[in-house]
Gaussian input, Z-matrix of N, CA and C with variables (Angstrom, degrees):
# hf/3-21g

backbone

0 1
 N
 C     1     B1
 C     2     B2     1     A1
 N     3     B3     2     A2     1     D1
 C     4     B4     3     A3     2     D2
 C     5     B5     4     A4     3     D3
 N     6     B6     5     A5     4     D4
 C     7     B7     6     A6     5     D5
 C     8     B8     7     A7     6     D6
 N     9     B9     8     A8     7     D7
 C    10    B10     9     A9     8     D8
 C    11    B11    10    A10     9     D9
 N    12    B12    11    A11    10    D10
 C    13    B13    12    A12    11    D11
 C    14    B14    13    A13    12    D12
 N    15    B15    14    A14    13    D13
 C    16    B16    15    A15    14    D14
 C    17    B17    16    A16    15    D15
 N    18    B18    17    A17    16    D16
 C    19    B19    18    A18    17    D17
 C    20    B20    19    A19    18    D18
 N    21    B21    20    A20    19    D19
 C    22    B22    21    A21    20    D20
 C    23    B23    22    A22    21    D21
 N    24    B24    23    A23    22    D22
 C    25    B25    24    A24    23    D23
 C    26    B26    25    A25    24    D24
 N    27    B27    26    A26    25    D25
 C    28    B28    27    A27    26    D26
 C    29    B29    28    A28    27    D27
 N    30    B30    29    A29    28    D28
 C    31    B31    30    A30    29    D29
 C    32    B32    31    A31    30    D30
 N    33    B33    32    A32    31    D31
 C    34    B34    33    A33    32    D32
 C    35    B35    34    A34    33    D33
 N    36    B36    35    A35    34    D34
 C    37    B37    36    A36    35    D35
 C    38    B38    37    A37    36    D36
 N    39    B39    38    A38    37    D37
 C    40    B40    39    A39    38    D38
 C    41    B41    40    A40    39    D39
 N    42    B42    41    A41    40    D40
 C    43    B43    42    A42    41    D41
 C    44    B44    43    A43    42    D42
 N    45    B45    44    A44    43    D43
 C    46    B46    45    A45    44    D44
 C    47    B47    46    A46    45    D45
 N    48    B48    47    A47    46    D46
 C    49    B49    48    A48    47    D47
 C    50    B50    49    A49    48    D48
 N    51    B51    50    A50    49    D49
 C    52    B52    51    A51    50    D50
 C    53    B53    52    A52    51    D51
 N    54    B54    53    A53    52    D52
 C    55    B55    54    A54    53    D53
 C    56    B56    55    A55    54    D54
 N    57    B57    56    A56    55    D55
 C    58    B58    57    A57    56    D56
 C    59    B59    58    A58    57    D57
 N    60    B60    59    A59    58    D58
 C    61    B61    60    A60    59    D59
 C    62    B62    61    A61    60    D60
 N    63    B63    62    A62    61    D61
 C    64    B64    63    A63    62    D62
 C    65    B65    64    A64    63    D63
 N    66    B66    65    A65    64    D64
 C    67    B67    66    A66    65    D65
 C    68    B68    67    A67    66    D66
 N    69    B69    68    A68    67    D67
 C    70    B70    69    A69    68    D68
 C    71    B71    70    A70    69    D69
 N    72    B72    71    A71    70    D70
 C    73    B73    72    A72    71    D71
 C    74    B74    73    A73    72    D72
 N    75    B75    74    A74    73    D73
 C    76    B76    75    A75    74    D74
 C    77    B77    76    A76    75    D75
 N    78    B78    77    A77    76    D76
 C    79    B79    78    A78    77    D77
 C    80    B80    79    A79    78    D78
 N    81    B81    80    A80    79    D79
 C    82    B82    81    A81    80    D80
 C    83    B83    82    A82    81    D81
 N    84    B84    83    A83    82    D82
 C    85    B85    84    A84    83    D83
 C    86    B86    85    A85    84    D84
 N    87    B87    86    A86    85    D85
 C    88    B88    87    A87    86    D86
 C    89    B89    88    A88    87    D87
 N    90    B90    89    A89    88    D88
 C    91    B91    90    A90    89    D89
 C    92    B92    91    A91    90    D90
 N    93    B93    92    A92    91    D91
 C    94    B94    93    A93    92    D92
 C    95    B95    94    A94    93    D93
 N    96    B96    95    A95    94    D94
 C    97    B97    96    A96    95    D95
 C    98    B98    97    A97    96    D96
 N    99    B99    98    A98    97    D97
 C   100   B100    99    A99    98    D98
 C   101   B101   100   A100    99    D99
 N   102   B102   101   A101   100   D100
 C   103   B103   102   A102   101   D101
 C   104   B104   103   A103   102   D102
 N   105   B105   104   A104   103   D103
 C   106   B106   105   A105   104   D104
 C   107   B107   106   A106   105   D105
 N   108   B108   107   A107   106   D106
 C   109   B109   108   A108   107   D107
 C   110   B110   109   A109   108   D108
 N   111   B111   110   A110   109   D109
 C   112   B112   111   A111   110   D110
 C   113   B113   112   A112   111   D111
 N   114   B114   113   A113   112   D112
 C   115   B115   114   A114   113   D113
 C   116   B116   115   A115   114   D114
 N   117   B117   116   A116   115   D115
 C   118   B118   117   A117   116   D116
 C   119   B119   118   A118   117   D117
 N   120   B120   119   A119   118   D118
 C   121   B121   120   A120   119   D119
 C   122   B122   121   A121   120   D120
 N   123   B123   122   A122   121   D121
 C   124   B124   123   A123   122   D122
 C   125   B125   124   A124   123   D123
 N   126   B126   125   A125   124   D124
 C   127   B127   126   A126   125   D125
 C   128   B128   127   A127   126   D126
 N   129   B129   128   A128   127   D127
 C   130   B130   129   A129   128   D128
 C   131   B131   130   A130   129   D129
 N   132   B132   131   A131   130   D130
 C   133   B133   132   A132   131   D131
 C   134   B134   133   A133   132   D132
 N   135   B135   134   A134   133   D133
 C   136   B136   135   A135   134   D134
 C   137   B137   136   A136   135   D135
 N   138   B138   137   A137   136   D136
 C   139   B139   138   A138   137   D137
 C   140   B140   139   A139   138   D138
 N   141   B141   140   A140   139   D139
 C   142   B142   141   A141   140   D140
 C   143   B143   142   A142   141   D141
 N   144   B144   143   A143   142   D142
 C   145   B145   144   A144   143   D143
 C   146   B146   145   A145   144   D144
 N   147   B147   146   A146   145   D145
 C   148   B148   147   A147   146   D146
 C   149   B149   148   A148   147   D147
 N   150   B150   149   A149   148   D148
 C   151   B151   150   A150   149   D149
 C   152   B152   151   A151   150   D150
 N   153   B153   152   A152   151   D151
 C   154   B154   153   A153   152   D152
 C   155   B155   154   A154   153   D153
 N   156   B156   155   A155   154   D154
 C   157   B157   156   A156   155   D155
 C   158   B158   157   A157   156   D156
 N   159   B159   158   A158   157   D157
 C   160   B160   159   A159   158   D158
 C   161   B161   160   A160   159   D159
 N   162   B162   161   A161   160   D160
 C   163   B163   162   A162   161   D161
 C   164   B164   163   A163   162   D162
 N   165   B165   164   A164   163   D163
 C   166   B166   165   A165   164   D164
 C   167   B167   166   A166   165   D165
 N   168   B168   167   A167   166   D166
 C   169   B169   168   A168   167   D167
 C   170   B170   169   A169   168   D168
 N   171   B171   170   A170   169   D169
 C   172   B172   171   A171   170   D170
 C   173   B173   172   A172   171   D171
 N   174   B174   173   A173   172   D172
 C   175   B175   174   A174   173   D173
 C   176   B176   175   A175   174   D174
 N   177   B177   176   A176   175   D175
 C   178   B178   177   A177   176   D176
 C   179   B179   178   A178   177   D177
 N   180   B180   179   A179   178   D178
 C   181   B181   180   A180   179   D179
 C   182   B182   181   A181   180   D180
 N   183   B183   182   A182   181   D181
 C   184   B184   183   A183   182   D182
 C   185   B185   184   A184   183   D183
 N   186   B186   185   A185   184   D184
 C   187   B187   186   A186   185   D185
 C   188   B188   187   A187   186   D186
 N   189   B189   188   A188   187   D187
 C   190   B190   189   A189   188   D188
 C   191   B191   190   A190   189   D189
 N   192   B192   191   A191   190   D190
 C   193   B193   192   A192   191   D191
 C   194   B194   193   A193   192   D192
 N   195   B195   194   A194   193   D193
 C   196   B196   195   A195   194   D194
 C   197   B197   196   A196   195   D195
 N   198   B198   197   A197   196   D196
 C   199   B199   198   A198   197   D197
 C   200   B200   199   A199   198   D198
 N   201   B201   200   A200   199   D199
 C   202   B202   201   A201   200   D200
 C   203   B203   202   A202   201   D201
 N   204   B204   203   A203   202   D202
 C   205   B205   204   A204   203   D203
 C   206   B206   205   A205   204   D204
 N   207   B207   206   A206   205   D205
 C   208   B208   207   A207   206   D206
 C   209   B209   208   A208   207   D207
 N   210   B210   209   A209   208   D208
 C   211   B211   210   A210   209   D209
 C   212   B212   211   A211   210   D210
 N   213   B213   212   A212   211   D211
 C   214   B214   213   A213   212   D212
 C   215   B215   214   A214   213   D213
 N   216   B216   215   A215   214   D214
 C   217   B217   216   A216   215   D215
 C   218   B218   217   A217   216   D216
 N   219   B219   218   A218   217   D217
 C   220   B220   219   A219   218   D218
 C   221   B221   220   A220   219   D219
 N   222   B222   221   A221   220   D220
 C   223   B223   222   A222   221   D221
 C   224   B224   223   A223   222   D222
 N   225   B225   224   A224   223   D223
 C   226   B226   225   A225   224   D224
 C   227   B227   226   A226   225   D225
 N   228   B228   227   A227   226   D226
 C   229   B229   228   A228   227   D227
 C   230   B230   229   A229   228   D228
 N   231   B231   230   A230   229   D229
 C   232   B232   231   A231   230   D230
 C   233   B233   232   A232   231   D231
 N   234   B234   233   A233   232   D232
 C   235   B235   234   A234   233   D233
 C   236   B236   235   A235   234   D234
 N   237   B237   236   A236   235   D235
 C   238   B238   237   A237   236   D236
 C   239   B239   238   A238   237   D237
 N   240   B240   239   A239   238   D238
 C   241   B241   240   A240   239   D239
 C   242   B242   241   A241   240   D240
 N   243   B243   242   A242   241   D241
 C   244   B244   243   A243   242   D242
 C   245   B245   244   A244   243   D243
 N   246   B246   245   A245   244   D244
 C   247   B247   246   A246   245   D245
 C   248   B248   247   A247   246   D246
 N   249   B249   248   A248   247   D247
 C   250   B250   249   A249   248   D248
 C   251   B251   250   A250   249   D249
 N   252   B252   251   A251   250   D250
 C   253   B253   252   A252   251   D251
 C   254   B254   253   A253   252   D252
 N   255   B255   254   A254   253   D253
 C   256   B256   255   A255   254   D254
 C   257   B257   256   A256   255   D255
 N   258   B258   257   A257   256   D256
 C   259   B259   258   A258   257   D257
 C   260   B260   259   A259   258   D258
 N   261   B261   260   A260   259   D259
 C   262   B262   261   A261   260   D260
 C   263   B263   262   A262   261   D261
 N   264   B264   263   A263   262   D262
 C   265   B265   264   A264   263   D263
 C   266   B266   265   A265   264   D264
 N   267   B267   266   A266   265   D265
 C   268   B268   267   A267   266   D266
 C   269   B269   268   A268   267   D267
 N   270   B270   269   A269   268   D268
 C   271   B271   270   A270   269   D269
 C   272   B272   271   A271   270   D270
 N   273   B273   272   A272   271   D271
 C   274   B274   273   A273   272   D272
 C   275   B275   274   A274   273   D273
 N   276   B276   275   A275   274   D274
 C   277   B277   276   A276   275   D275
 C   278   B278   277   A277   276   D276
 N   279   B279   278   A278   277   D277
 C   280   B280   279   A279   278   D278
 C   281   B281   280   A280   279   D279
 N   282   B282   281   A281   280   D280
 C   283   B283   282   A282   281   D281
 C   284   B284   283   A283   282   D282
 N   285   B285   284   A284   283   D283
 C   286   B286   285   A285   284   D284
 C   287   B287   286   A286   285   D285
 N   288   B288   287   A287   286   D286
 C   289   B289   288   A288   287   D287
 C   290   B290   289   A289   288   D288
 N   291   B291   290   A290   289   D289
 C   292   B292   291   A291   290   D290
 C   293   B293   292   A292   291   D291
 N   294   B294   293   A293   292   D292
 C   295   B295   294   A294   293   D293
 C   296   B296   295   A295   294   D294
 N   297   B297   296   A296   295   D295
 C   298   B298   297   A297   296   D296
 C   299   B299   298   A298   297   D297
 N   300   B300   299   A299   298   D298
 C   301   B301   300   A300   299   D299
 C   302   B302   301   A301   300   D300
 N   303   B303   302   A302   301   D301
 C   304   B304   303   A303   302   D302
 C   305   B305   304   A304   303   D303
 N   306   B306   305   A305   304   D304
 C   307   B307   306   A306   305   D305
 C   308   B308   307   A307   306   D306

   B1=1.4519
   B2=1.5292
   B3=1.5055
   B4=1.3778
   B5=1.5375
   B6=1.6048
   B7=1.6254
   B8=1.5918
   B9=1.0342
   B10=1.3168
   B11=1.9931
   B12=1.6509
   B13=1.7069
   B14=1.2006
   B15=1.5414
   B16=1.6881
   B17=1.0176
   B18=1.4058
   B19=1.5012
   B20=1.6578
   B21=1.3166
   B22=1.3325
   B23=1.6613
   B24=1.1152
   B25=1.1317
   B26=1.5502
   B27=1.8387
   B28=1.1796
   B29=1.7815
   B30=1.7077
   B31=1.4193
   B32=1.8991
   B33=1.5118
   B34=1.3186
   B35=1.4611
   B36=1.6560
   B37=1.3930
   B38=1.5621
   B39=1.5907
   B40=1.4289
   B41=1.8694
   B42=1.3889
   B43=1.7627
   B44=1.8502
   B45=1.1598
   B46=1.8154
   B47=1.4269
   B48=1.1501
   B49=1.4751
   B50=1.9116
   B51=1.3972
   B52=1.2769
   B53=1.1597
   B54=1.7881
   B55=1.5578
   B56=1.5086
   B57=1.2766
   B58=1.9568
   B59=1.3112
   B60=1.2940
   B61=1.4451
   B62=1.9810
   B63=1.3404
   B64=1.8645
   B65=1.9316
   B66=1.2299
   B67=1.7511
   B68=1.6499
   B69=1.1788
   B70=1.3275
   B71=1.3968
   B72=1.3292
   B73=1.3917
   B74=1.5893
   B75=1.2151
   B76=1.8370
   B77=1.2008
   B78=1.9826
   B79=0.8940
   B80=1.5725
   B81=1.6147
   B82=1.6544
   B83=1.0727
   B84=1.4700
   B85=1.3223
   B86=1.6259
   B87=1.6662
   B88=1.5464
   B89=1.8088
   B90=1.3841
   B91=1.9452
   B92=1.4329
   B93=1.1328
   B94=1.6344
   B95=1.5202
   B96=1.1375
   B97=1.6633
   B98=1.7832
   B99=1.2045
   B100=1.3839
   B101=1.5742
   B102=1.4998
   B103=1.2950
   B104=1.4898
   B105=1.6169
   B106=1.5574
   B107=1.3109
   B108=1.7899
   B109=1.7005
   B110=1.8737
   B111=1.3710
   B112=1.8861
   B113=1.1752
   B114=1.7090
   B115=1.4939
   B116=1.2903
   B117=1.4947
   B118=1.3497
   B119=2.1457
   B120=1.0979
   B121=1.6648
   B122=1.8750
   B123=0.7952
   B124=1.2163
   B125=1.6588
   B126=0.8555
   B127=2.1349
   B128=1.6198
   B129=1.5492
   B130=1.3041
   B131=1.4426
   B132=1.5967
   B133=1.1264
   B134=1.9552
   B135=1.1217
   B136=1.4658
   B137=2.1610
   B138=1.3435
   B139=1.8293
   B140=1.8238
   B141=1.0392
   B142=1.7585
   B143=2.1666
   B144=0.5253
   B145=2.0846
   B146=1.7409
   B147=1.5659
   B148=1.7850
   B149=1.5594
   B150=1.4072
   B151=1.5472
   B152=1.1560
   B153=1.4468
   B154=1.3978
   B155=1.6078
   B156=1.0073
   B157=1.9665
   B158=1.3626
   B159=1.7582
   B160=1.4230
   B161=1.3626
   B162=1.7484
   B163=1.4802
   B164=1.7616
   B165=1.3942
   B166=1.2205
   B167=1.3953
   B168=1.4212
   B169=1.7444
   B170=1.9836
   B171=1.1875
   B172=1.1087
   B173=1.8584
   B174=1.1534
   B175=1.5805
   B176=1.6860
   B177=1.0282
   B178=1.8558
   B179=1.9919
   B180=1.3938
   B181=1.5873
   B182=1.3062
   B183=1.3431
   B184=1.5358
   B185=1.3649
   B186=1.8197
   B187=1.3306
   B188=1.6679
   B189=1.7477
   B190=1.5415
   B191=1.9251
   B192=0.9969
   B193=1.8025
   B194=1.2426
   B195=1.5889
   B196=1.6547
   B197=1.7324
   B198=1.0927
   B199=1.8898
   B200=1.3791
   B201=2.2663
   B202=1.5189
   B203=1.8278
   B204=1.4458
   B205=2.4566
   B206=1.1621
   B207=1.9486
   B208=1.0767
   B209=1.6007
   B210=1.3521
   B211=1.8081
   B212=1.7102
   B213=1.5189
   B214=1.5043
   B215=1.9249
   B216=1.0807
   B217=1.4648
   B218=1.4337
   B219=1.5895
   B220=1.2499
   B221=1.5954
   B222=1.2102
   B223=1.3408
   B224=2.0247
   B225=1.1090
   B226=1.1457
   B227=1.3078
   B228=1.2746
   B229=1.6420
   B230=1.2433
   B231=1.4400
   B232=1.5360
   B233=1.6519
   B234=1.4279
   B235=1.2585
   B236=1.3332
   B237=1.7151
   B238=1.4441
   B239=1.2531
   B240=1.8426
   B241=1.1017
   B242=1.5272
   B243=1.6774
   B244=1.0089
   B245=1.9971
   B246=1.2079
   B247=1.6761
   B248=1.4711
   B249=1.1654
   B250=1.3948
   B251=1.8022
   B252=1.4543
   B253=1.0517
   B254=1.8677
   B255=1.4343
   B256=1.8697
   B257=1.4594
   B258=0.8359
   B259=2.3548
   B260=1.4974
   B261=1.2874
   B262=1.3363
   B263=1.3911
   B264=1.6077
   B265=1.2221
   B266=1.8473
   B267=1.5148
   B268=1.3110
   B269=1.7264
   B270=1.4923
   B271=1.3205
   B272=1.4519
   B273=1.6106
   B274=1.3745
   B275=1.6361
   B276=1.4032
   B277=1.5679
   B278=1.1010
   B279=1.4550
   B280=1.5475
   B281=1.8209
   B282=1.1667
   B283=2.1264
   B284=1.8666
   B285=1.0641
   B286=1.1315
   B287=1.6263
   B288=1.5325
   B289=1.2817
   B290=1.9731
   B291=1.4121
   B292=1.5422
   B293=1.4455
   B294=1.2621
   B295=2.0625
   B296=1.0342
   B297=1.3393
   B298=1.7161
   B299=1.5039
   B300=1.2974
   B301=1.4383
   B302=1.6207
   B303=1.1563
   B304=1.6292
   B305=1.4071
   B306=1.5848
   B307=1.3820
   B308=1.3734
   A1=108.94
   A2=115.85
   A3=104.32
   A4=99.04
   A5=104.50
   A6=115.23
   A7=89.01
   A8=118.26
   A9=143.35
   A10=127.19
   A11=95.33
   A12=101.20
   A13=122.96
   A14=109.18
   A15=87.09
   A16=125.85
   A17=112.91
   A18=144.38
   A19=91.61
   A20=133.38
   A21=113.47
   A22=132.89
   A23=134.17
   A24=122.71
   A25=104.41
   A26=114.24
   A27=120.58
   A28=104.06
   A29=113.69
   A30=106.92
   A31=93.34
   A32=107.65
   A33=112.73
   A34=100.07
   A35=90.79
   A36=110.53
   A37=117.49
   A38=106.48
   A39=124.32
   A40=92.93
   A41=98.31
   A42=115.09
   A43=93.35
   A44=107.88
   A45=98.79
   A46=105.15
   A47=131.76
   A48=120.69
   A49=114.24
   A50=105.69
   A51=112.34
   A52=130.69
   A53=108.66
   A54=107.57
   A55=83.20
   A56=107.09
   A57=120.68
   A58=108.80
   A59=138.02
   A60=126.22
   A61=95.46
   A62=82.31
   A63=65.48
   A64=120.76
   A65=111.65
   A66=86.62
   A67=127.33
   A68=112.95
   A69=113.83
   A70=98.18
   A71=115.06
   A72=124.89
   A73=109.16
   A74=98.16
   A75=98.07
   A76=134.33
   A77=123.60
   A78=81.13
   A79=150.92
   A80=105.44
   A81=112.88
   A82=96.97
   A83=130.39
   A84=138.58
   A85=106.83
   A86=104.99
   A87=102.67
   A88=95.63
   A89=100.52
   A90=99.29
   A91=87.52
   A92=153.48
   A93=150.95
   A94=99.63
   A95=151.66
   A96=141.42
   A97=78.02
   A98=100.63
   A99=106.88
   A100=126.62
   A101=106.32
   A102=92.77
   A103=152.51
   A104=103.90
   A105=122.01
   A106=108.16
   A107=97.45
   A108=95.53
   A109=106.79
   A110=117.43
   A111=106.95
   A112=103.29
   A113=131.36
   A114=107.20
   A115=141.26
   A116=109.90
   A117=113.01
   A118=86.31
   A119=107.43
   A120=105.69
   A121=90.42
   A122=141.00
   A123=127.38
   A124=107.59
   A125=101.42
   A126=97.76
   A127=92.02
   A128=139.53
   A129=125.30
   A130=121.85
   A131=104.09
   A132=99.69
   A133=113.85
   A134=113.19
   A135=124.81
   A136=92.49
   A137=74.84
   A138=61.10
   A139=103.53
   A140=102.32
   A141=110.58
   A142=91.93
   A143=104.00
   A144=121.42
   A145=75.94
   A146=106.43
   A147=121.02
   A148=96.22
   A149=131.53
   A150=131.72
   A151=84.68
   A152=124.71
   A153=140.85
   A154=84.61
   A155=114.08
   A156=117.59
   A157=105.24
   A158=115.83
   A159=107.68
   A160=102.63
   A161=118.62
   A162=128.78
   A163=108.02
   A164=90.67
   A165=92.13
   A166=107.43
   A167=108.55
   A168=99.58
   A169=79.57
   A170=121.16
   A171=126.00
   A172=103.29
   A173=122.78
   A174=116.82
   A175=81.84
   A176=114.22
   A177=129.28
   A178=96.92
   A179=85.80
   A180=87.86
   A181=113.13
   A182=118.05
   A183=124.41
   A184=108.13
   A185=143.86
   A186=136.83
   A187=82.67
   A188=99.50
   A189=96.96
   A190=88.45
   A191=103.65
   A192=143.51
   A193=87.92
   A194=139.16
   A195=137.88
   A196=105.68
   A197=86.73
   A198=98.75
   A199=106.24
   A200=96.12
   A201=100.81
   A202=92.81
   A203=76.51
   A204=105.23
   A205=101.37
   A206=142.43
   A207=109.63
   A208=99.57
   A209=97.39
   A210=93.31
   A211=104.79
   A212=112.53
   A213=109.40
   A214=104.96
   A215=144.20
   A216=144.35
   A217=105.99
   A218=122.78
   A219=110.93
   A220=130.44
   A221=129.48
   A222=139.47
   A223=75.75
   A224=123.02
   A225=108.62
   A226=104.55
   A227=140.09
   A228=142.36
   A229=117.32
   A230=104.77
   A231=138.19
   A232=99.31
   A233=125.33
   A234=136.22
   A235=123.26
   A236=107.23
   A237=124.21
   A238=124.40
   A239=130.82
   A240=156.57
   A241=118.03
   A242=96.17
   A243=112.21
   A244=145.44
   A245=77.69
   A246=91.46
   A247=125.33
   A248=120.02
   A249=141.17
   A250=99.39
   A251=125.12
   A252=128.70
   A253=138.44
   A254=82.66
   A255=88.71
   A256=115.65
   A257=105.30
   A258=120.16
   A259=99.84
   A260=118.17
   A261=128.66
   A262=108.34
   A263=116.03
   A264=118.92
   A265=89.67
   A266=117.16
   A267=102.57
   A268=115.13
   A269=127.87
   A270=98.77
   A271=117.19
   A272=109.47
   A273=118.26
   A274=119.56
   A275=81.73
   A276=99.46
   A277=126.29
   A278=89.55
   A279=115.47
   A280=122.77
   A281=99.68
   A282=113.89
   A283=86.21
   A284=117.55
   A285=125.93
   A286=125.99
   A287=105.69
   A288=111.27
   A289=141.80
   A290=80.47
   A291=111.30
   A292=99.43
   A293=133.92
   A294=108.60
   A295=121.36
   A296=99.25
   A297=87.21
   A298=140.26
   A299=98.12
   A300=99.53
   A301=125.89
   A302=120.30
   A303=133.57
   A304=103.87
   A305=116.17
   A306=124.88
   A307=98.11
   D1=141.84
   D2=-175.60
   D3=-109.07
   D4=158.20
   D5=-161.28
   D6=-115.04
   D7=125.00
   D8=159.90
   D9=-58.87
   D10=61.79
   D11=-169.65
   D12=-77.66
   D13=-18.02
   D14=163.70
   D15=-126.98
   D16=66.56
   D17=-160.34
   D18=-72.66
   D19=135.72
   D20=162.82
   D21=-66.32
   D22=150.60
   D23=-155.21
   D24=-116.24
   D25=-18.12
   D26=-176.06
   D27=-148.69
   D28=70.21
   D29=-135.14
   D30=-85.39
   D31=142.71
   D32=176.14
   D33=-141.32
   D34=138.68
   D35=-175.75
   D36=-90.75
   D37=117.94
   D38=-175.74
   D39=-52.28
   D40=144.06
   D41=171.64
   D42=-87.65
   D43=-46.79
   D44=-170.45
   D45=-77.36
   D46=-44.14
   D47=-156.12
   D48=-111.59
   D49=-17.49
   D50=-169.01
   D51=63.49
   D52=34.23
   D53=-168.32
   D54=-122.10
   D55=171.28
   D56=-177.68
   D57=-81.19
   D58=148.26
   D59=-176.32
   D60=-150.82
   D61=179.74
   D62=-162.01
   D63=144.11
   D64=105.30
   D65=163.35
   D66=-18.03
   D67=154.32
   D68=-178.10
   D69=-113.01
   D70=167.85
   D71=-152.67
   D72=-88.89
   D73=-41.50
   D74=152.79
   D75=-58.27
   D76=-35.90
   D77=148.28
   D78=-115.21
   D79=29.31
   D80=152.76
   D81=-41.40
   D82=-89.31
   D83=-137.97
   D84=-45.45
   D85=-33.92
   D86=-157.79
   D87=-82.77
   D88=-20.54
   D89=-169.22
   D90=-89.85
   D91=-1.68
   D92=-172.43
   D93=-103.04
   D94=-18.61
   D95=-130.45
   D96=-98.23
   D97=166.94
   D98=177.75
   D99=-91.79
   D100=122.47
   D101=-178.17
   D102=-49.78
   D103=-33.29
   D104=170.71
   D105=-51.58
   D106=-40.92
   D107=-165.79
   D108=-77.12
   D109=-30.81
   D110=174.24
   D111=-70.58
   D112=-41.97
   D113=177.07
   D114=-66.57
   D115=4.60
   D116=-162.95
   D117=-118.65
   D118=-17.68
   D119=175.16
   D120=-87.67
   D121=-42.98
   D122=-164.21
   D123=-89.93
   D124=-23.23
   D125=-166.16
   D126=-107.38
   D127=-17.92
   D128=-177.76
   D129=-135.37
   D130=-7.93
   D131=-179.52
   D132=-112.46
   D133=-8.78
   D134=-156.54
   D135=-111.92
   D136=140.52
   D137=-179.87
   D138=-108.43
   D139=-158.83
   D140=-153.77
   D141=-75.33
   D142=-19.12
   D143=-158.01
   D144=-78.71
   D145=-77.13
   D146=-154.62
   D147=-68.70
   D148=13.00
   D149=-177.28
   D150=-95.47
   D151=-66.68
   D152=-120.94
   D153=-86.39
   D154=-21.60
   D155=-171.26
   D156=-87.78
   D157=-39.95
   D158=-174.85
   D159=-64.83
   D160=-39.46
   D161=-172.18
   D162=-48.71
   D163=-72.32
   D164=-166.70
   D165=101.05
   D166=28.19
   D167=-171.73
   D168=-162.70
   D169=168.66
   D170=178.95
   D171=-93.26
   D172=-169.72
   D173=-152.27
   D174=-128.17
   D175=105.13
   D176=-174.95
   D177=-54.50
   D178=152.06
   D179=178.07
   D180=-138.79
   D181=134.50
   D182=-171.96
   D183=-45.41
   D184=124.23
   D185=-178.89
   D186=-62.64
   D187=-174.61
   D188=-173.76
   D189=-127.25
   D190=127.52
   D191=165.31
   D192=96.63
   D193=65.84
   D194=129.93
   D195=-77.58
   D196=124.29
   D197=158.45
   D198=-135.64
   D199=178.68
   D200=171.61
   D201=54.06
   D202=-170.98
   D203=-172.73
   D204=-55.95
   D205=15.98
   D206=175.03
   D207=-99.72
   D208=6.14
   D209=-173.65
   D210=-82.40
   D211=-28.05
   D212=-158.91
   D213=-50.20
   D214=-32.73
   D215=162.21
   D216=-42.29
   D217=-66.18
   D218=164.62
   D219=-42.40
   D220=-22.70
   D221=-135.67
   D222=-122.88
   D223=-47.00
   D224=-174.01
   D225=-74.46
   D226=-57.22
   D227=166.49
   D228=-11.13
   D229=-63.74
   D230=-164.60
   D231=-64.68
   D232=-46.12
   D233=178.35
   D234=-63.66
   D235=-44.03
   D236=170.42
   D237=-77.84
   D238=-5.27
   D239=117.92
   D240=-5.32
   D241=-94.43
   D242=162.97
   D243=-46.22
   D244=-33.65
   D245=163.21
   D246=-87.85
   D247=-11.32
   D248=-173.24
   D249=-93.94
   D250=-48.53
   D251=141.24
   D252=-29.64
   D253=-73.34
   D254=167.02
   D255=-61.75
   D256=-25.95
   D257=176.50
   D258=-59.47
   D259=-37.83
   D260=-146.76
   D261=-98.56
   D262=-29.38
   D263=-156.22
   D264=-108.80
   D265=-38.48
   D266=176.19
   D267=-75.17
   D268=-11.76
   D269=166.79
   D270=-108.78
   D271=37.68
   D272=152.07
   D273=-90.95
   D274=-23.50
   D275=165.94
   D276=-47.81
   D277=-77.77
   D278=168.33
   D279=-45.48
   D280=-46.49
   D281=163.51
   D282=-41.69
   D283=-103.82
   D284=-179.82
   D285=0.01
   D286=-62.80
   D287=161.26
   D288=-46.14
   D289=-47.50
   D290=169.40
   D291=-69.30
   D292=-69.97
   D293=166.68
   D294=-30.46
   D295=-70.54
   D296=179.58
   D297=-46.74
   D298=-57.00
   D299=163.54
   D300=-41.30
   D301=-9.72
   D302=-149.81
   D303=-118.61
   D304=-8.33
   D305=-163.46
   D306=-83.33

């Protein structure tokens, strides 16, 4: 069965072209999912291996004796990590949602 992902989610009709334009409904769903619930799948339930897979990037590691502004590179890595993660897990979410709804 095919799932319909970029269904519009808030559909508005172009004045020049007459086509729908608009977020898509996936990703509402994926910017709507609840937060308690991705932080607690990503920070307690997923281990360091199933991060690095949602990432798609390996999980950056503090060099050893950086302090002070030489860490902020780490701190950005480490951040873009993590968000690359939460990206990952809410539009699996969102996949999820879109079945269902479709049933």
């Amino acid at each position: 069965m095919s799932i319909p992902r970029n269904e519009p989610a808030f559909p508005v009709e172009s004045v020049t072209d007459h086509d729908f334009t608009g977020m898509s409904l996936r990703d509402y769903f994926a910017q709507a999912s609840p937060t308690d619930e991705i932080s607690d799948i990503s920070y307690r339930s997923l281990s360091l291996l199933a991060k690095e897979h949602l990432a798609g990037m390996k999980m950056p590691r503090k060099p050893d004796g950086v302090r002070g502004d030489d860490v902020i590179p780490f701190d950005v890595e480490l951040a873009t990590f993590n968000c690359r993660v939460n990206a990952a897990i809410r539009y699996m979410m969102a996949e999820a949602m879109i079945r269902e709804r479709s049933r």
